[in-house]
C-alpha positions in Angstrom: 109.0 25.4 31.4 107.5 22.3 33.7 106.6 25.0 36.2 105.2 27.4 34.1 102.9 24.5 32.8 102.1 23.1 36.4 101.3 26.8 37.1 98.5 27.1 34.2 97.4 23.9 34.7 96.8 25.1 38.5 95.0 28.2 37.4 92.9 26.3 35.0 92.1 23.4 37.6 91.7 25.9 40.6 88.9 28.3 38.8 86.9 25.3 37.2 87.2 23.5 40.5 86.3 26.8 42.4 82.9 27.1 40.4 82.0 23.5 40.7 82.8 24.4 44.6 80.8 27.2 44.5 77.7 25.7 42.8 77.6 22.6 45.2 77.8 25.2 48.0 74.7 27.4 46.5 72.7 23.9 46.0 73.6 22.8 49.3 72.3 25.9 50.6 69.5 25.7 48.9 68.4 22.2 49.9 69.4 22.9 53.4 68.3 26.4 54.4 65.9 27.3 51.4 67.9 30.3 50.5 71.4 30.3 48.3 74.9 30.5 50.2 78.1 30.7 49.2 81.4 32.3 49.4 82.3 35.4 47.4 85.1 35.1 44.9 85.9 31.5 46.1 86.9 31.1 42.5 89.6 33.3 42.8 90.8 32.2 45.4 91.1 28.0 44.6 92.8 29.7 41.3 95.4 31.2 43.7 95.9 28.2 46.0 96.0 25.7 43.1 98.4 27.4 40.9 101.2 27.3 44.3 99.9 23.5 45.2 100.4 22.0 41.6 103.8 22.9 41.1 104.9 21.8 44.3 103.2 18.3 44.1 104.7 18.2 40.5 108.6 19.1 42.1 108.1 16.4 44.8 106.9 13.8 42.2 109.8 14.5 39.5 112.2 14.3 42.7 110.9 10.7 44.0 111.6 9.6 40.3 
């Protein structure tokens, strides 16, 4: 049950993190280069690497207690 939970707290974290990601990109862009620039589906894909990081850094925490 802990690992399901680290795993949707990994795809919540990863997608809202991806956006925020993605929008500071676009601005970035934008202040730099005067035109927006970003990476496609970067959401997705901070959803897929987040929901495989949580659980691990959640197993090596429970361990060290």
């Amino acid at each position: 049950m802990r690992i399901f939970l680290g795993i949707l707290v990994g795809l919540i974290g990863g997608f809202v993190l991806g956006i925020a990601l993605s929008s500071f990109i676009g601005v970035l862009g934008m202040v730099l280069f005067n035109e927006p620039i970003g990476i496609k589906y970067l959401s997705y894909f901070t959803t897929i690497i987040c929901a495989v990081i949580v659980p691990i850094i959640d197993k090596k925490q429970s361990e060290i207690k």
